[in-house]
Structures are given as structure tokens and as C-alpha cells.
N, C-alpha and C positions, 0 to 999 in steps of 0.2 A: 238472196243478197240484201233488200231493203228491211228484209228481216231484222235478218243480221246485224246491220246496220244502227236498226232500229232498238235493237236488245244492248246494243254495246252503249251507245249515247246514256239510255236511259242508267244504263249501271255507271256512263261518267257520272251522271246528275248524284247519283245518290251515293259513290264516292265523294264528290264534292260537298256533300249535306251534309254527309256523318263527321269530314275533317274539318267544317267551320263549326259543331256543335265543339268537339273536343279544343278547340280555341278560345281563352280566355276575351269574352264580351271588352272590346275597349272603356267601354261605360264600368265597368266593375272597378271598384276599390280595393288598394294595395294598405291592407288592414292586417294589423298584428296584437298577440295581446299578449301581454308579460306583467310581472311581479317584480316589485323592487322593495316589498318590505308592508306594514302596516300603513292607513292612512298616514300621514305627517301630521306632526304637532303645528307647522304653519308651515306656506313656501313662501313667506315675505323674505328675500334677502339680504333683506337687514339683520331680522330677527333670527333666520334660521342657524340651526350649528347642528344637523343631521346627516347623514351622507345619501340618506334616501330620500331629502328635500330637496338635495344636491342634482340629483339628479331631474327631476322636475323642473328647477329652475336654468339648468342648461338648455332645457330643450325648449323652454318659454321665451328665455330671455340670449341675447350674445353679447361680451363682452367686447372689449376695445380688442384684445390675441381671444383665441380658440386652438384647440389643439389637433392635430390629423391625429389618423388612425394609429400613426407610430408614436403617437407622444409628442413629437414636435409644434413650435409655436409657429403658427400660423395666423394672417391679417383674419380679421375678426369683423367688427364694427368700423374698425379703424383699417384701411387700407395700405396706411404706413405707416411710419415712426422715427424719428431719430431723438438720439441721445448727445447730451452736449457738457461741459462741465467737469467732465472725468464723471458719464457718468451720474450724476445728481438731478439733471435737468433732462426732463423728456419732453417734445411735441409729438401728438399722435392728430393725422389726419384721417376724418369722419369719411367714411365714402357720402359719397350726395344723393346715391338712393339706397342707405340706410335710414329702414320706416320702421317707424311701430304698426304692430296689427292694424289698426284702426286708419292706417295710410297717413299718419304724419311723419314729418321729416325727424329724425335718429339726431340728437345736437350737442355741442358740448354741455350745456348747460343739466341735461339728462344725469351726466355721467356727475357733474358738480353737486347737485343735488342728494343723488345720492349717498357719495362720498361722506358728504359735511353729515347727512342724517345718521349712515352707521358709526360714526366718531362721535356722535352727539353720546357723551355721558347718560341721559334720560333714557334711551333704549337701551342698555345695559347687550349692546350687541357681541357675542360670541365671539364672532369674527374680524371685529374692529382692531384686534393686533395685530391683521395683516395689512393695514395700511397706517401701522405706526412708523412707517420707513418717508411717508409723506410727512416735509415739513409742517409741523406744529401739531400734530396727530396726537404726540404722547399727551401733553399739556392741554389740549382740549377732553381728551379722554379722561384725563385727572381731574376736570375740572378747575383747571389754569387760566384757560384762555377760549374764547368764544369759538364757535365752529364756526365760522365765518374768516378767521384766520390763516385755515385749512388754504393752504398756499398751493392754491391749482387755481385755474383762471380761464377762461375763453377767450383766446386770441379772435375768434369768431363763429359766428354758429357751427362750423364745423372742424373746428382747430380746438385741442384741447392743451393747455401749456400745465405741467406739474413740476414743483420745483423737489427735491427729494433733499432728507437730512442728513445723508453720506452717500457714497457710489454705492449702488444697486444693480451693478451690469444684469442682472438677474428678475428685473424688474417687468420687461416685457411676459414675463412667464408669471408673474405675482396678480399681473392684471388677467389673466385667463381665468381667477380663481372669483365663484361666485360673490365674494365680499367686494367683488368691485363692479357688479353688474348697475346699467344703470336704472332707471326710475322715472318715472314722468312725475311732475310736481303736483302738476294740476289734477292728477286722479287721489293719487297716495294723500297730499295731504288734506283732503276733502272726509277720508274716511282711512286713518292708519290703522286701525287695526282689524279692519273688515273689508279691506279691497281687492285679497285677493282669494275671498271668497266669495265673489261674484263675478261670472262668468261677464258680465259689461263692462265691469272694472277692472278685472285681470286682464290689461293691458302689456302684453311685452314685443321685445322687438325682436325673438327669437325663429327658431323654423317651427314651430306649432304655438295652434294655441286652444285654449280650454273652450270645449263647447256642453261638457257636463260632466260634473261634480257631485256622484252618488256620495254621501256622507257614509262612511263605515264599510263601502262596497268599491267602489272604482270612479275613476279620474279618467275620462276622453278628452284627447285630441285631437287637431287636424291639422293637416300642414297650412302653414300660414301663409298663403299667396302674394300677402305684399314684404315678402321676406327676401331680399335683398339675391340671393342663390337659392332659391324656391325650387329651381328645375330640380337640380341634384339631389335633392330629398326624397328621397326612396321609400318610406312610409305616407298613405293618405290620412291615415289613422292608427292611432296607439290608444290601446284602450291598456290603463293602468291598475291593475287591477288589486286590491290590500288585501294582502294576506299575512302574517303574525306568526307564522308555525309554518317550520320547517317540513314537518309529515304531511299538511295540508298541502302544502305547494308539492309536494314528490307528488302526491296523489292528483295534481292538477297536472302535472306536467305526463305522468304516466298518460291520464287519460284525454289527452291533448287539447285540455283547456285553459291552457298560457302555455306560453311557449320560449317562456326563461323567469329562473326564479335565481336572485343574487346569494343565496345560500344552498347549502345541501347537509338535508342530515345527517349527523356524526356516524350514526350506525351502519347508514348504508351509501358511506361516501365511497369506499373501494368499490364495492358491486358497480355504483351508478357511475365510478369512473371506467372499469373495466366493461360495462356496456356501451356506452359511449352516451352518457344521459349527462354526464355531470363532470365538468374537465376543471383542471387546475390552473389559473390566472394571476399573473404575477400582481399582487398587490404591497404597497409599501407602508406599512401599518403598524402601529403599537397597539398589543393589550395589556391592560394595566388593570391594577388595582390604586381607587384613589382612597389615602388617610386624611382623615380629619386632625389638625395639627391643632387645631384648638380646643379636642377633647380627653383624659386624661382617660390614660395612658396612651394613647398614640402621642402626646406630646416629647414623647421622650423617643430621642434616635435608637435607641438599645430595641426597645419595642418594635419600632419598626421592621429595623434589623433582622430582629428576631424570628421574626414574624417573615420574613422573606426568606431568611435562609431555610426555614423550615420546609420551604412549597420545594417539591421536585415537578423542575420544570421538562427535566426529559421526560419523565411518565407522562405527564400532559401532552405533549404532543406526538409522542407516539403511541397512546393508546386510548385520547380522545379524541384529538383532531383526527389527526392521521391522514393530512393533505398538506405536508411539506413547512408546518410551519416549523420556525426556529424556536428555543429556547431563549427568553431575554434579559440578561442581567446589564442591561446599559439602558440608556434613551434613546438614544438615535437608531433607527433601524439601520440595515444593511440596505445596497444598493442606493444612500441618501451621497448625495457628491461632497467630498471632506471640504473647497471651498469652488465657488460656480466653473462648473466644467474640468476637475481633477476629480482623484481618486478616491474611493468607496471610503466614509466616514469610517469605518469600521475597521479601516486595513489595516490600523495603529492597534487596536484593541479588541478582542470581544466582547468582552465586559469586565464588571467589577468585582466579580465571584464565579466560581466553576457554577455550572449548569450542569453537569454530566453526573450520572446515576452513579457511578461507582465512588462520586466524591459526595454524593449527598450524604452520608454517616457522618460525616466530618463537618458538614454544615451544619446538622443537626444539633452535632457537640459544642459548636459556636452558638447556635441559636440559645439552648440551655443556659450556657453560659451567662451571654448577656443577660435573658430576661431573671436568672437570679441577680445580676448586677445589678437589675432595675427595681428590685426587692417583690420577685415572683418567683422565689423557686421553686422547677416542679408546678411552674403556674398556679403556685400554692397565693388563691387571694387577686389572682384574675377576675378581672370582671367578666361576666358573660357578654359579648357585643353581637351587634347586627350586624349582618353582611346585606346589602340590595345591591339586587339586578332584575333585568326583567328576564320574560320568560324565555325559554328555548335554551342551547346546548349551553351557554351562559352556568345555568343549575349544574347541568353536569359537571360543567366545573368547579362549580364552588362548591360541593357538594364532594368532589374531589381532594378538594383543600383544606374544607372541611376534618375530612377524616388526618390529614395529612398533621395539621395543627394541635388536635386532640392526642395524635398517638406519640408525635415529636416533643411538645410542649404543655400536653396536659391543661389546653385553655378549649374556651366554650364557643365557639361563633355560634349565631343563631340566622339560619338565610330566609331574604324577607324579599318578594319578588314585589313586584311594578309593572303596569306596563311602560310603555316605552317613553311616555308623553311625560307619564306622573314622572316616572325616575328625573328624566332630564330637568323637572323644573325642583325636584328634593333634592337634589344633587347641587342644583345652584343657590340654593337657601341652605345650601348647607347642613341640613340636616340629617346625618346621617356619620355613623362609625366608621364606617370602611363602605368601598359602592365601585360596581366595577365600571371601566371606562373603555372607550377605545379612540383611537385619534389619526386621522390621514395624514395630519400635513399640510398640505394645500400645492404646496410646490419645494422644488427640490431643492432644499438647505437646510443642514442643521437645526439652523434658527425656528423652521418651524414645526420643531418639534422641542428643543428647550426652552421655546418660549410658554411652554403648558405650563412651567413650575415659576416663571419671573412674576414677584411682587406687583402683586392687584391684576393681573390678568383675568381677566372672567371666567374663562374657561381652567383657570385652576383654583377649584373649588376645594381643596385641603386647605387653602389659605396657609400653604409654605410661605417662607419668606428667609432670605437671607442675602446680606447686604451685599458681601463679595460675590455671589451669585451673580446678581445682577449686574454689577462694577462688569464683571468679566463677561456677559454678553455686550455691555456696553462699549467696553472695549473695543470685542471685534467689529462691531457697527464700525466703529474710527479708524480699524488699524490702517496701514497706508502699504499694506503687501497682504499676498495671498498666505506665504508662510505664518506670517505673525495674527492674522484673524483666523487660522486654523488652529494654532496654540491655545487663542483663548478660547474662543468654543472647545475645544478639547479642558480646559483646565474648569469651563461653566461645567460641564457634564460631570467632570471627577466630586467637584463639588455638589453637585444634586447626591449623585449616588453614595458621597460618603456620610449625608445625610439621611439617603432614604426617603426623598421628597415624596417620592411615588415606588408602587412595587411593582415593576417590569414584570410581566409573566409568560410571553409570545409574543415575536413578529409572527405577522400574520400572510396568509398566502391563499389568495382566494382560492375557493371552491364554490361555482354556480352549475347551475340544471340548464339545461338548453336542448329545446329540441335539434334531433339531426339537420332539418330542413329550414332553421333559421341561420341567418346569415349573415353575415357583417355586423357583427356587434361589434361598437367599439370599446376594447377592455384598456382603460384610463388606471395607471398604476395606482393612483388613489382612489380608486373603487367608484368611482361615476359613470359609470356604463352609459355609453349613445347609441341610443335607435335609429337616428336620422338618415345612415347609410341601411339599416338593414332590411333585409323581405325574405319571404318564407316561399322556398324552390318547392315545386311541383315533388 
């Protein structure tokens, strides 16, 4: 019996041994590692206009709103808010343990600084047209009036007052967009153009922050303890890791070294979705081609024109993409709200020319048409031009278009790739023939997306311009109902596309790799993926 006894105990003990070995050590870290694209060209805030620096600087930094997992705006920095005015007039109150990393107090002042620096004309900031809705914004951007004018104010270190230059019900959702993150004065302006490329100086007030900065290799974080909702944060670490190429990332993800990449390649997107490696995510997106309106022959609408009706954009998406995206003959994507909180911009029109294959002969015959009207017939006497983009299925497209313009219109494009960094800064120097483009939005309205083509915006590097254009966004800024600022954003957009400002070629619709075992990713319709809820299940 004491045997017995004795045999049994000792097989409890070593039951008991073997079930705390398969138990994750509490001391162990909840560590992940993903891909969101090539190193960034910068993640200053100010300067940035990438959607893969985007996502870096959410997770660095929080804004005044944030958004949940479903899209919804949600208290942020700012724990509440009202609006007053009809509208025009916001106060946003600071929570009081809102810190930055470093444990100082989150204040209005942060958020002021900021602001005034990306409106500041001298930074040539990307994103500075999403706070042209704050009074005196345009006019300092023009170089009118000082950035100091920038009519926002600190009621007190933690009360922010902003006065707005028409109602903006939609406003609480404009400030979740990284062009309004804020800044500390006293780091940034000590070293602006190298502060947040040191690990002491990238200071933010977000749930992580940088503890190393492989150059060409990977980006570590760690959750940032004096981050105001620290507990909730379900990653200790995010290791960021740059990868450029699509094949590269499939092959890291097959062999489970990252565990989400924000693309998938064109070839083996069905496989990877019917395995369950690579799923479809609704994204709200324009691809475009942008034209240089200052160089001859793109100066001329017919060209343009021509030049558009020739691309078959249903071939493109179903037998390059081949993950849901749309055909685009308009600007405004689908699912953008016609004006804040109604119907789908798009439920008036689809666009401004059939997309459908069986009418492409009939554009073709148009396209023809014009470019003899523009004294090319037969493309007889075209110049040969440049097409840039950088690498990846990018080529295959153009490469697609390519043949498409040769066999329709008998003209020459020549494709001249980049990587990602160079493009974006040839692109804003203008240099270039034709260069493709793509654009999120930032937040849901029209406006930000026909604001790519309005007179001196930065970000519309064709250097279009037309005066009714503009009149009629101005407009609906003013109108005084939702009916009549739906009309003129409807009559801004006829007017772009009967110009040909830009050449629509696909709304876009994500397609990312993700391991089975990762989890809670947050898919943000405008493509800025958040790790902050996710962890990788046993």
C-alpha cells in the first residue's frame, strides 16, 4: 500500500512538471514581426505622405480621435469634445494622463505646434490640405499670412480651442488622420530634420516606441509604458521588418518569418487566398496615373483623353489584380459617403466613360480619333515618353498599358522604374511625363480625394489647374445644406474628368498575407494596418 502510494504522488509530481513546462513563462514576451513595406523615406509627420510611414507613426504617436477596430472614432488623446457654431468651432479636452514616452504631460500646446509647423509653406508638407478646413490654413499655406494666425489656441494646458472656416461636422474624424498628430517643440525644433532618426529623440505619445532602428533591415518597438491605455496593448514588441518585393515577403511568410505582409503577389494571389495565407480587405483607394500638364503633349485634353480611353481597365483587374478591385473611370472611389453620413458617392454615377471590355473597341475608336484631332494620327509624330513607377506588380501594369497604347494608338511609352523614396521626391519636382500614383484619402469625404487635382496642392504634382474647378470645391466648403454641397462636389469631379486632370485606372481592394495564428489585426479602410490589439495564438 505505501508503495502505491508512493508511486502515485511521485507520477502527481511529474504530471505537475511536464504541465508548468508546456506553460508559457510569465517573464516571456508577447513579440510579433510583420512587414509593411520597404524602409520609409521619413516618419516625421509633418513631412510624411506614404501610407507605410502611416502606419508607424500611428503606432508612435496618438492623435486628439483614434479609431476602433470597426472604423469608428473613438477618444484618443483627447477624452472629449464638443462642437459649437454649427459646427465650425471645436474644444477638445486633453486627458491629464496623457504623456509622452519620456513621462511628460500630452498639452495643448503639442497639438498647436504641430499644426502651425505642417501649414508652414517651408516644409512643403504633403498632408497640410487636410487642415486647410482650420481657419487661416489656406492663406498661410499660400504664403498670405504667418502660421501664427493658424486660429487654434490653448484654452489651457489641456483644452485645445480650434476655430474652423465652414462646418466640418466631420471634423472629429479629420483629426484621427496622422497630419494632425502632435509634436513636442522642444525636441523637433532642436534637430527638424534628424529627430526621428534617433532613438532619444523619437519621442511620441503613442502605445510604442523605437528602441532600434536597423537602417535598410528593420524598425523595433516596444510598448510604451507611460502610454496613457498601456494594459490593453497586446503586443511587447513589434519588430518592423523592410522588405520591397512582394516574392520576398510570400517567402518570409511561407517560412514563418513575419507574420503579415500588406501585399500579395499578383501571381499567386488566388492560391494564397484559397490556402488561407492571403485574404481580401476592404480598402478605399484610387490608382492613378499622374500627367505632367506642363509638358507638351500632355498639355493638351485630347492627349490625355486619348491616352485613357485607350487602357482597358477590365483586363486589368481581372487578369492582373485579380482581388476584387474595381475598374476606375471617376475620382472618388466607391463606398466614400456622397456628403458626412449619406449615400455612396458613387450611387449618382460610375463614371465618366464605360470600363467594360466589350465597349473598349469603341473607346479605342475615340481615342484615335482625338489624338489625330490633336495632330497625331496613327500616333504619327508622337513623342516617345517616360512612364515611372517603382518596382513590383506596379511594372506589370504598366507594362500592360504599355502594349495596350502601342497596339490602340501606335505611341511609344518607355517604363523607367524607382525605388520608392527616389520616385516620391521626382514626382514632387515634377519631373517626369507620366508616373503612377496612388492615394487613400485620409478620411471619409469626397473632398479628400478631389482635393489631389485643386490648384497648388502639393500633392498634385501634374500641376493641373482650373479655375471653375476650384470655385466648385469652394463652394461646397459654403454651401448651407447637404443637397447643394453634394451638387458641387458632383459638378468639381465632372469637371476634373472632362479634363482628364488624372487618369483613373482602379479602385483598389486589399490584398495582405497573414499568418493563420496572427490575430487581431486592425484592417483600417485606408490601408494603415494596427498591431496594438494583435498576438500570435499557440
Amino acid at each position: 500500500m505505501k508503495k502505491n502510494i508512493l508511486i502515485t504522488f511521485l507520477l502527481f509530481i511529474i504530471i505537475c512538471f511536464l504541465a508548468s513546462c508546456n506553460k508559457k513563462p510569465k517573464n516571456i514576451l508577447n513579440e510579433i514581426t510583420v512587414s509593411v513595406g520597404p524602409e520609409p523615406q521619413t516618419i516625421d509627420p509633418t513631412i510624411n505622405s506614404a501610407v507605410d510611414a502611416m502606419i508607424y507613426t500611428t503606432h508612435l504617436f496618438e492623435n486628439l480621435t483614434i479609431k476602433d477596430e470597426n472604423g469608428n472614432i473613438i477618444p484618443g488623446a483627447a477624452e472629449s469634445w464638443v462642437s459649437s457654431n454649427n459646427n465650425t468651432v471645436y474644444i477638445f479636452n486633453i486627458r491629464s494622463n496623457a504623456k509622452w514616452c519620456d513621462g511628460m504631460d500630452v498639452t495643448a500646446d503639442d497639438f498647436i505646434y504641430a499644426w502651425k509647423r505642417i501649414v508652414d509653406p517651408k516644409n512643403g508638407a504633403s498632408y497640410s490640405i487636410l487642415l486647410d478646413v482650420i481657419k487661416n490654413a489656406s492663406d498661410i499655406m499660400m504664403g498670405n499670412k504667418d502660421k501664427d494666425t493658424l486660429a487654434v489656441k490653448a484654452l489651457d494646458d489641456k483644452t485645445l480651442y480650434v476655430e474652423l472656416e465652414y462646418p466640418v461636422p466631420y471634423f472629429p474624424e479629420m483629426v484621427a488622420h496622422t497630419a494632425y498628430t502632435p509634436l513636442r517643440e522642444d525636441i523637433v525644433s532642436q534637430d527638424e530634420d534628424g529627430w526621428t532618426l534617433k532613438t532619444d529623440t523619437m519621442v511620441g505619445n503613442g502605445a510604442f516606441q523605437i528602441v532600434r532602428w536597423d537602417h535598410n533591415s528593420r524598425l523595433v518597438v516596444r510598448k510604451n509604458t507611460d502610454y496613457w491605455n498601456y494594459k490593453e496593448i497586446k503586443p511587447d514588441i513589434i519588430n518592423f521588418e523592410f522588405i520591397d518585393n512582394d516574392n520576398t515577403a510570400m517567402s518570409a511568410i511561407l517560412n514563418g518569418e513575419i507574420s503579415f505582409y500588406h501585399n500579395a503577389p499578383i501571381n499567386d494571389r488566388a492560391k494564397l487566398i484559397e490556402d488561407g495565407i492571403a485574404r481580401v480587405v476592404t480598402n478605399v483607394s484610387l490608382y492613378f496615373y499622374e500627367v505632367n500638364h506642363k509638358k507638351a503633349p500632355f498639355n493638351d485634353e485630347r492627349v490625355r483623353r486619348a491616352i485613357s480611353l485607350a487602357i482597358d481597365r477590365d483586363y486589368i483587374v481581372n487578369n492582373i489584380m485579380k482581388a476584387g478591385e474595381k475598374p476606375a473611370a471617376a475620382i472618388v472611389p466607391y463606398n466614400i459617403k456622397d456628403v458626412y453620413g449619406t449615400n455612396d458617392f458613387r450611387y449618382q454615377k460610375d463614371g465618366y466613360f464605360s470600363v467594360n471590355s466589350e465597349d473598349y473597341q469603341k473607346n479605342v475608336e475615340e481615342a484615335r480619333s482625338l489624338l489625330a484631332e490633336a495632330g497625331y494620327p496613327n500616333g504619327e509624330g508622337f513623342p516617345v515618353f517616360e512612364f515611372l513607377t517603382n518596382p513590383g506588380f506596379h511594372v506589370t501594369i504598366a507594362e500592360s498599358i504599355q502594349s495596350m497604347l502601342k497596339e490602340a494608338l501606335n505611341i511609344d511609352m518607355v517604363i523607367s522604374q524607382e525605388e520608392w523614396a527616389v520616385l516620391l521626391q521626382t514626382r514632387r519636382d515634377g519631373n517626369f511625363d507620366m508616373a503612377r500614383q496612388g492615394w487613400i484619402g485620409g478620411y471619409n469625404s469626397p473632398q479628400a480625394f478631389l482635393s489631389l487635382v485643386k490648384t497648388g496642392y502639393v500633392l498634385n504634382e501634374g500641376r493641373y489647374s482650373n479655375a471653375e474647378f476650384d470655385k466648385a470645391l469652394y463652394d461646397a466648403a459654403f454651401s448651407q445644406s447637404d443637397l447643394e454641397r453634394s451638387e458641387y462636389l458632383h459638378k468639381a469631379e465632372s469637371i476634373a474628368m472632362d479634363d482628364m486632370a488624372i487618369i483613373p485606372i482602379f479602385y483598389y481592394s486589399g490584398t495582405v498575407m497573414q499568418n493563420k495564428n496572427l490575430n487581431d489585426v486592425i484592417y483600417d479602410i485606408f490601408g494603415i494596418y494596427n498591431f496594438s490589439r494583435a498576438y500570435m495564438s499557440e
